[in-house]
N, C-alpha and C positions, 0 to 999 in steps of 0.2 A: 335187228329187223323187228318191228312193232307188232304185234299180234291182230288177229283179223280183229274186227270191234264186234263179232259174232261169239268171239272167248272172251273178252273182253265185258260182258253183260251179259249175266245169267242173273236174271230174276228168280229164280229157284234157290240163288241164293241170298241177295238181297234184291229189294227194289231202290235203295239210293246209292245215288252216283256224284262224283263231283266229276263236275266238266269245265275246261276251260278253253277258249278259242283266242288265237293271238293274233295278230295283224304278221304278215308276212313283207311289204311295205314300209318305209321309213317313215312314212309318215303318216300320222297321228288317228286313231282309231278317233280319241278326243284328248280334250287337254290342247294345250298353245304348245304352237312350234317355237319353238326359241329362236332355230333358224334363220326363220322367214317369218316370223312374228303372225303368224295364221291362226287363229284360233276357230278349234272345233269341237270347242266345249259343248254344242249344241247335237250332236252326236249321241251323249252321253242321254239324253232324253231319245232319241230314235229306240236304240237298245231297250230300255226298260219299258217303254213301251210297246213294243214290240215282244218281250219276253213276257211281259203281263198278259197280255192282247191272247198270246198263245196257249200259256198257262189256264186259259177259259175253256179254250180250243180242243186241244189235249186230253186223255186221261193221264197225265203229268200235273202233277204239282213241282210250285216252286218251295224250296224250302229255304235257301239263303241264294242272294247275287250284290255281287259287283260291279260293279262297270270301271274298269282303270282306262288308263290313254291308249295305251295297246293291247291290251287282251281283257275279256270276260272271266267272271267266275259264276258257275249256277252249282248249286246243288240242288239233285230231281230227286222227288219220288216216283215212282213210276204206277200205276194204278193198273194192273191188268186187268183186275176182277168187275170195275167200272166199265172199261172198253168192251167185256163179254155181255154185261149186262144192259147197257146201252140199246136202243131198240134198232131196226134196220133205220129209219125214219130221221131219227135223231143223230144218227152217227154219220147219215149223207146230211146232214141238216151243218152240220160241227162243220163238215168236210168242205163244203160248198162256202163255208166262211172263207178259204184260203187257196180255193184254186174252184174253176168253172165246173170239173166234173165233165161226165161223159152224155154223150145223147139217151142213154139209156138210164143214167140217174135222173135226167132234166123230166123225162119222161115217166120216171116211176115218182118225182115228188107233185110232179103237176097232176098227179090224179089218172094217166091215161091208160090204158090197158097194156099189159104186156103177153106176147103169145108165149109158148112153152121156152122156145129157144130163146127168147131173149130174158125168160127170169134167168134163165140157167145162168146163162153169162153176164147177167146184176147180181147174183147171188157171190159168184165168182169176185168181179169189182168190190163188194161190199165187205168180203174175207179181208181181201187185201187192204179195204182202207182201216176196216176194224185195226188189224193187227199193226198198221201205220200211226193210226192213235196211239198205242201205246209205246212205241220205238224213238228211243233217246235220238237216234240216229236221226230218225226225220225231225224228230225238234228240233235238233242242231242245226240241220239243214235249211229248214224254214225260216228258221231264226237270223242266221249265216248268210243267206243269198238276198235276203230282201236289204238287211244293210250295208253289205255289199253292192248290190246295185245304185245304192244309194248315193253310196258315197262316190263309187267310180260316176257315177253322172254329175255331183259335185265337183270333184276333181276334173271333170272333164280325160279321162282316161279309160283304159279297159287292160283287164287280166285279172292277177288275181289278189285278193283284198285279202283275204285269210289263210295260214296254213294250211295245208292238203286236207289234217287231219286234225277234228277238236280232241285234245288229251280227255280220256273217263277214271275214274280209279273209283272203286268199289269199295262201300262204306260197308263193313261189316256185322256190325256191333253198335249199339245207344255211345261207345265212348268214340269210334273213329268218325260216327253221325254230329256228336257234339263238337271236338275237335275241330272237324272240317268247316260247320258252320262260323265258328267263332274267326276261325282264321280265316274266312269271306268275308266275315262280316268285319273284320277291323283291317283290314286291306289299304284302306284310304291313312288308316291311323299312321300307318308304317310305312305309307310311300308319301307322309308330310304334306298329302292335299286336305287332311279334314283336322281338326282338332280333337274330335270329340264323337263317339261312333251317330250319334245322334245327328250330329252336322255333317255328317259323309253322306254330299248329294247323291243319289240314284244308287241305293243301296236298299238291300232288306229290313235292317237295320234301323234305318232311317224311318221307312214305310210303318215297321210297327213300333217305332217310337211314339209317330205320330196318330197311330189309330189308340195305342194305349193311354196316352191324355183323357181319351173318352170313354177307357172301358172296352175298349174293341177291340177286335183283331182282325185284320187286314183279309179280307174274302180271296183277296189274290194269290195273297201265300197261305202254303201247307201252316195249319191251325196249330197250336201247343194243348196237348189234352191233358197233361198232368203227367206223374210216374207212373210206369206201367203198372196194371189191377187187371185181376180174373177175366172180366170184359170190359176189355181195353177196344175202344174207337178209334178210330179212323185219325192218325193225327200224328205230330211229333210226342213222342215220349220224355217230355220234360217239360217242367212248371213255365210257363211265361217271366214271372217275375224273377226266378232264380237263376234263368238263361241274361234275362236283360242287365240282373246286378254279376254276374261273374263274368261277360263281354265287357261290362266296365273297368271292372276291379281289372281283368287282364289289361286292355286300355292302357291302363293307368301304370302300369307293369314292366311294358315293353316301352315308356318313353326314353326317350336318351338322359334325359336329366332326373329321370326317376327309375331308375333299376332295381330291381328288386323282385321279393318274391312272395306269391300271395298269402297273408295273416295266417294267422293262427289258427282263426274263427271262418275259416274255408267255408263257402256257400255249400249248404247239404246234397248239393248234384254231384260234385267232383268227389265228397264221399262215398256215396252212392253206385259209382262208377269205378271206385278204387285206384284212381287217377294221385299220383302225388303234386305239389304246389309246383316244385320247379320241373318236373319232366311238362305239367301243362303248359308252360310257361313257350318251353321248345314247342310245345304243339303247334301252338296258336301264331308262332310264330315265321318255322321252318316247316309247314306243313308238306308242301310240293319237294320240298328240298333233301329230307328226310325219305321218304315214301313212293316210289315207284309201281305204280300196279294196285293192286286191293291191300287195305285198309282194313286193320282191327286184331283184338288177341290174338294170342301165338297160337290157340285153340280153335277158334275162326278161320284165322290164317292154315293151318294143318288139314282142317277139313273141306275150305272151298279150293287148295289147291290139288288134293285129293281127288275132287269133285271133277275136277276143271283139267286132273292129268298132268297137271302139271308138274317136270322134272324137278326142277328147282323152286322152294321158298323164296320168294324174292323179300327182302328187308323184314325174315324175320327176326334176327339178332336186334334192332332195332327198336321191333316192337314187343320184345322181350322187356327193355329196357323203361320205355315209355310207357306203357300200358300195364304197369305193375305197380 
């Protein structure tokens, strides 16, 4: 039996999550039916746009996505401290991006006056959207139903497009946070629709390949601020350039005609992180496969299931093994 997604997310102990949502349906999230020769490669543009669009919306950051034929991968950060500080104004302003709102929002952003009892119960509406801003849960959902409707009006059918429930598993640790990215982000590598993490359309990956040509980095995803330092900003904790050459190098790693295990001369993050060549190798690979529930050292692991009550370690033998 799955756990409520109320245990399942505790920002208290991390704010990133890896989420994935899978078609429940035979057919094709995106990618060509074989079948019936249907292509709905054009899907795969819905999603990311749509997950971007939100990522604006949100106090959520994106930090890595995929798009495959039949299910998503995101990985969020989740911003709570943004959501609290946000003004009343600005958070019905976000809010009103993705749904109409109530009579009494319309009325407190048009300027009109409100008497006692109706701030009480705007103040009330405004608790609740606050704390909706930052919940994995409504992202999912928003995210979920809108290409879902979508695609059932393409299809011409109705019910239901996605599994009940999107899977979350709780990143721990900078090494379960690194991990999890790398293996969204070469997804395409390993299911033999891209070549090259750079040529895997509608990916993270792809997004800041192409902003890094310039010198940039992509405003839509969660930023790389360096390695953690005394005051550390707002951002992923790892170099841009040292994430993008060891997504390669793995790449390059996991092909079928090239197996093998990464150099001698390891990019300085996986030192950093106390990571060895071939357990990363499984990481980036068998992520989902491996890992059931929250992510990270055995110590991580010990104290959020502590935290959290719970009777059994789930996969910590596992990450005895990997994370050492």
């Amino acid at each position: 039996m799955g756990l409520a997604r109320k245990r399942q997310i505790s920002l208290s102990d991390t704010p990133y999550y890896h989420c994935v949502s899978r078609c429940v349906r035979r057919a094709f999230l995106c990618g060509e039916d074989k079948l019936t020769g249907k292509s709905y490669e054009h899907r795969r543009g819905w999603v990311e746009q749509r997950l971007l669009f939100l990522a604006k919306v949100f106090c959520i950051d994106v930090c890595a996505y995929a798009v495959m034929s039949n299910h998503t991968h995101v990985v969020l950060y989740v911003d709570a401290k943004k959501a609290q500080r946000l003004s009343d104004k600005a958070m019905l302003l976000r809010w009103h991006k993705m749904f109409k709102g109530s009579k009494l929002t319309l009325m407190y952003l048009n300027g009109e006056r409100l008497d006692e009892g109706q701030r009480l119960l705007l103040d009330k509406e405004i608790k609740e959207y606050r704390n909706r801003l930052s919940s994995i849960s409504w992202f999912m959902r928003v995210l979920n139903e809108n290409i879902a409707r979508r695609a059932n009006k393409e299809d011409k059918c109705t019910g239901h497009f996605w599994e009940g429930r999107f899977k979350s598993q709780a990143l721990l640790d900078e090494a379960a946070l690194m991990a999890c990215m790398a293996y969204v982000d070469l997804n395409p590598v390993r299911a033999k629709i891209a070549k090259t993490p750079e040529g895997s359309a509608h990916t993270s990956i792809k997004l800041r390949c192409e902003h890094t040509k310039a010198g940039k980095q992509p405003k839509q995803l969660a930023r790389f601020v360096g390695s953690p330092r005394k005051h550390m900003p707002k951002g992923l904790p790892f170099e841009l350039k040292s994430y993008l050459e060891l997504v390669e190098l793995t790449g390059k790693c996991i092909r079928t005609d090239k197996r093998g295990y990464i150099a001698q001369h390891e990019t300085p993050i996986l030192q950093r992180l106390s990571i060895q060549a071939h357990n990363w190798i499984k990481l980036t690979t068998q992520f989902e496969r491996v890992f059931h529930g929250a992510v990270g050292k055995t110590h991580n692991l010990d104290e959020y299931c502590a935290r959290q009550q719970y009777k059994r370690r789930r996969c910590i033998k596992i990450s005895e093994v990997l994370f050492t």
